[in-house]
C-alpha positions, -999 to +999 in steps of 0.1 A: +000+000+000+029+022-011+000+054-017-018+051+016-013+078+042-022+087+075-031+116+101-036+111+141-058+142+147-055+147+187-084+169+197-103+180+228-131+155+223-111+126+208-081+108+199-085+097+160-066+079+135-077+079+093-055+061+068-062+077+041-058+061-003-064+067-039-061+098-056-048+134-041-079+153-048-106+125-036-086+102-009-106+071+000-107+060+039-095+029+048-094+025+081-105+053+106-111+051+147-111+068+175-113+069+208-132+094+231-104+110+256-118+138+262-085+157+267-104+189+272-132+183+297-128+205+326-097+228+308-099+261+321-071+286+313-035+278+329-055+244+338-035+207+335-047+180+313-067+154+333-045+122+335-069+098+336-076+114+297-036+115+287-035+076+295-063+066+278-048+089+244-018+075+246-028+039+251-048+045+221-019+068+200+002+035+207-023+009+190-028+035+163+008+034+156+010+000+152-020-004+127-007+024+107+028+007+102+010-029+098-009-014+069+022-002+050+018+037+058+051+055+065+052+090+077+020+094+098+014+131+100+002+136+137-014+169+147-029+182+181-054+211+187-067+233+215-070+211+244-032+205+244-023+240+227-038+258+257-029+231+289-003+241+307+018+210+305+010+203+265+045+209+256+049+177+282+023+156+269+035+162+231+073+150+246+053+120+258+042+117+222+075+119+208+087+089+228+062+067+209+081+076+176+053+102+164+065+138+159+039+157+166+025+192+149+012+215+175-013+237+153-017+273+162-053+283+163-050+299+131-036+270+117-068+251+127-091+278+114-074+276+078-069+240+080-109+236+082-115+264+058-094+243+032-110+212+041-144+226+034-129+239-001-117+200-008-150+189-007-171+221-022-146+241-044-170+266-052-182+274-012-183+312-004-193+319+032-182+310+063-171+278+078-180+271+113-157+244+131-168+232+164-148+209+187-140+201+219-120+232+229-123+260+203-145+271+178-126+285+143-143+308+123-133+308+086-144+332+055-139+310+025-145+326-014-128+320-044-112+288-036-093+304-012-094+308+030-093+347+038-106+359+073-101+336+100-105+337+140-101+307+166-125+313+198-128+291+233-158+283+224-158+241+222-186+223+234-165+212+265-161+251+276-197+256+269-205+232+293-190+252+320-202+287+311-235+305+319-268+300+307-294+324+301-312+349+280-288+372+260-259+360+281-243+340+250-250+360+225-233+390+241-202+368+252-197+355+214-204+390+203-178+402+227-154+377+212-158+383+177-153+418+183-117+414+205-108+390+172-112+416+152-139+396+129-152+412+104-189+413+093-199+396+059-230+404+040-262+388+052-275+356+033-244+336+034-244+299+038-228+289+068-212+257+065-206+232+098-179+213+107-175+190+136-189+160+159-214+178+177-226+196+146-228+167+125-248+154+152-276+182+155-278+181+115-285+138+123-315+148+148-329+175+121-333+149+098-349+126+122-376+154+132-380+163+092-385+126+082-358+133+056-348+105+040-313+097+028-292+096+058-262+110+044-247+138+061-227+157+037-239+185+019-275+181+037-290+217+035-310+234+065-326+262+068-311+293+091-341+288+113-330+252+120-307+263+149-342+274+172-362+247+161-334+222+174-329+240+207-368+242+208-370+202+205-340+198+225-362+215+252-389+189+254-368+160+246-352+138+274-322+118+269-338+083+264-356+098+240-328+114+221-308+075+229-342+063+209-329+080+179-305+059+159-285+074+140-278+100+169-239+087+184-249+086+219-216+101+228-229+133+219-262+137+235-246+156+265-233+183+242-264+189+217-280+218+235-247+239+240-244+234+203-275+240+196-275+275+212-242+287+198-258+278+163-285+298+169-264+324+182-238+326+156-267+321+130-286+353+141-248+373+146-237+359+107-263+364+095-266+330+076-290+323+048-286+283+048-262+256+074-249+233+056-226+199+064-195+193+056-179+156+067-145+171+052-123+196+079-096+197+094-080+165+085-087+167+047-078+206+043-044+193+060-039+170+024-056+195+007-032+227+018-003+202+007-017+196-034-004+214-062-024+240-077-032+218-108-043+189-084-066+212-066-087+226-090-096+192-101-131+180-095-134+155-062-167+140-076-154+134-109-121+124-093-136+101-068-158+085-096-130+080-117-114+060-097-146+040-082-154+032-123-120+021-130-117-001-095-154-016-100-157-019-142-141-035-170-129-006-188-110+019-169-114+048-200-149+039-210-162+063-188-148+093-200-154+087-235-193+075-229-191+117-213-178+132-244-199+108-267-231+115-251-227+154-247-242+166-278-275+154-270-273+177-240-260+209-250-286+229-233-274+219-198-254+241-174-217+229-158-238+217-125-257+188-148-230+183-173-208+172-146-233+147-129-238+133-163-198+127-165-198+116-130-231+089-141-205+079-172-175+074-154-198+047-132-218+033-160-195-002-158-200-006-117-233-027-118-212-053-139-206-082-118-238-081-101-266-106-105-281-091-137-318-092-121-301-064-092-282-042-118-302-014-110-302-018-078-265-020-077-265+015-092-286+031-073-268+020-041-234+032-055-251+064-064-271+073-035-251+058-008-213+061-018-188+085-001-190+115-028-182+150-019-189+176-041-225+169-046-261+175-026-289+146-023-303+158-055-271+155-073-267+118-058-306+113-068-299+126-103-268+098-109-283+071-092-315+075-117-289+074-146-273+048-132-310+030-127-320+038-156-292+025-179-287-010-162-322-019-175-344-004-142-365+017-161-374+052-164-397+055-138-378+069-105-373+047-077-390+062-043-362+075-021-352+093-059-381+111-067-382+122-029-348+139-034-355+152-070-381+166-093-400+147-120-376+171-149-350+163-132-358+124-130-363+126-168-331+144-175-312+116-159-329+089-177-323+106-208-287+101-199-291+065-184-310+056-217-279+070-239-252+056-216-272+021-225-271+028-259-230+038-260-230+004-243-249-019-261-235-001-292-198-005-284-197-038-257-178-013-231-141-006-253-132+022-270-134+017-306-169+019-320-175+050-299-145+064-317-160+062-351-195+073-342-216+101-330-246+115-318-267+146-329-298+159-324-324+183-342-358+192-337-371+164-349-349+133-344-315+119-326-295+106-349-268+084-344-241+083-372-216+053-382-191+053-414-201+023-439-171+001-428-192+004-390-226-001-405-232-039-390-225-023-357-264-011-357-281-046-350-315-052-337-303-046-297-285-012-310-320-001-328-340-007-297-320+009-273-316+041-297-356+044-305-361+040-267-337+072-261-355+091-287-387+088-278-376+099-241-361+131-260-399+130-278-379+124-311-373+096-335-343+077-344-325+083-370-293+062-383-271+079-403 
């Protein structure tokens, strides 16, 4: 495993190892745990770490070790955050560290801050707002735009400090106001999506889709409104913890922390002025790789990256996908860069259903789609490419339920339009290269015509036909061969 790598991310909440694979711009995880120290609970300023917390992190930073250099990774990158930037014998514990054989990076808050502003911009290179990380110790404020991490502030505000601070009407929002203004934080323009990062965020986000029935439960990129923040402290109100335990996909571990974060949302919501909240599963850890890329390797596309390489791993043939892209576009010529690269993305996995049972193609696709560890796109996008992906291994054109919950009906018949023309490149070229090379498609108002040179004719047999008059008539045209 000569291309894994790995970061140790020591934090106020938890002690975490992710090996890390595949390409620069979309790594793939292979192996991540943690365990929950809790270096930070009950850290006040000048404070010692507790103990009890520094064994249990190293007992754990010793096993991590050892699975890291058991699965081939050399040069683990080892970084540690507020809880031991801010105790006053950190400098000790990261000697302690050091005896293990892992040098360790003790990140400034400002190195947090843009850390987690470039791991937001991994997985959304077009975000422009500001990026909220909370964790255990500190809160890091970060103005992303352009591609690029500009304003940036790190605040005690972790969920473990909360804990400890005041309660009360106007008491929090005058104290965060009171930081922001010592930081020097400037004010950006109301309207601005606000984008979370961390445990305890992730977590609220978890219980707002529980109380809003909403239902893919995938957490990054999911979208809520600015008023989200109240309604959660509102339900967190009237909910008791075996209640919240009742709820599944809430981590338990968290519970104890939801209404602090709850209440800083709200407050930082109403002082930001955000228009939307929206997850991000990438931070600190990925906007580490990320801050280390070449310029050419970051303004690559993660989803197209990451399907890429999913394609090439699951399919037959590795360059198929990228030519089914080019051969299909000019039936689509119409569509913005937003569905142009979801059609790519639905190319570069049009081979993945291969060695399933034939009967659960479809299935297969929509699984990859709706369920795989994509960044870069929103529950409609992953709706959109798993109705391609449907609709080309032989499903159908009719949406499947959780899809046409996450999308409209135009845009479920966009994406079959492309699922029925990736079945076509398909059928027409048996997955290699070469009859897609010497054909094309067109379109006018009244047909789509598909054109082969006379030495190619006997390509267009009776399976070919069917599959090009079915795409036509879902592009209310008929075929034409020319």
């Amino acid at each position: 495993m000569a291309d894994t790598h790995a970061i140790i991310d020591i934090g106020s909440n938890s002690v975490r190892l992710v090996v890390y694979d595949g390409p620069a711009r979309a790594p793939s995880v292979l192996f991540n745990e943690k365990v929950s120290a809790g270096l930070g609970r009950g850290l006040g300023e000048g404070a010692a770490l507790n103990r009890n917390a520094v064994a249990q992190a190293l007992r754990a930073l010793k096993r991590f070790r050892v699975v890291a250099r058991a699965m081939g990774v050399e040069g683990v990158r080892t970084v540690a955050t507020a809880a031991v930037r801010d105790a006053s014998d950190g400098k000790t514990f990261v000697s302690e560290i050091e005896a293990l054989g892992l040098p360790v990076e003790l990140l400034s808050g400002d190195q947090e801050a843009r850390a987690s502003g470039y791991g937001v911009l991994s997985a959304f290179p077009h975000a422009d707002g500001v990026v909220g990380d909370l964790g255990g110790g500190s809160l890091e404020l970060v103005r992303v735009r352009g591609g690029k991490v500009h304003e940036r502030v790190s605040l005690p505000l972790g969920v473990l400090r909360l804990a400890g601070m005041k309660k009360g009407r106007g008491i929090l929002d005058r104290h965060v106001r009171k930081l922001l203004v010592k930081a020097g934080w400037k004010s950006v323009e109301d309207g601005m999506p606000f984008w979370l990062v961390g445990g305890s965020w992730r977590a609220l986000a978890r219980l707002h889709m529980y109380l809003s029935d909403y239902p893919l439960p995938v957490l990054h990129g999911y979208t809520m409104p600015p008023e989200a923040a109240s309604r959660l402290s509102r339900a967190l109100g009237r909910m008791d913890r075996k209640r919240l335990k009742g709820i599944e996909s809430l981590p338990s571990g968290r519970i104890g922390a939801l209404s602090d974060a709850a209440a800083l949302l709200m407050t930082l919501t109403r002082l930001l002025g955000s228009g939307s909240l929206i997850v991000s599963a990438y931070g600190l850890r990925e906007g580490l790789i990320f801050e280390g890329l070449s310029g050419e390797v970051r303004a690559q596309d993660p989803l197209i990256e990451a399907a890429r390489q999913t394609g090439a791993k699951l399919g037959r043939f590795p360059e198929h996908g990228d030519l089914l892209a080019r051969w299909t576009a000019p039936l689509f010529t119409q569509e913005d860069s937003r569905s142009a690269r979801l059609r790519h993305a639905a190319c570069l996995l049009s081979d993945v259903g291969w060695m399933a049972n034939p009967e659960l193609r479809a299935e297969r696709g929509l699984d990859i789609a709706l369920y795989g560890n994509w960044v870069g796109v929103d529950g409609r996008g992953r709706a959109m490419i798993a109705h391609a992906l449907y609709t080309s291994f032989g499903g159908g054109s009719m949406p499947a339920p959780l899809v046409a919950q996450l999308c409209s009906s135009d845009d479920c018949a966009v994406a079959a339009a492309w699922g029925l023309a990736i079945r076509l490149g398909q059928r027409l070229s048996g997955g290699v290269a070469g009859p897609l090379e010497v054909s094309h498609l067109s379109i006018d108002q009244k047909h789509v015509q598909l054109t082969l040179s006379a030495d190619h004719a006997l390509l267009y047999g009776e399976a070919v036909e069917r599959r090009h008059r079915q795409l036509a008539a879902m592009l209310k045209r008929t075929a034409k061969l020319g």
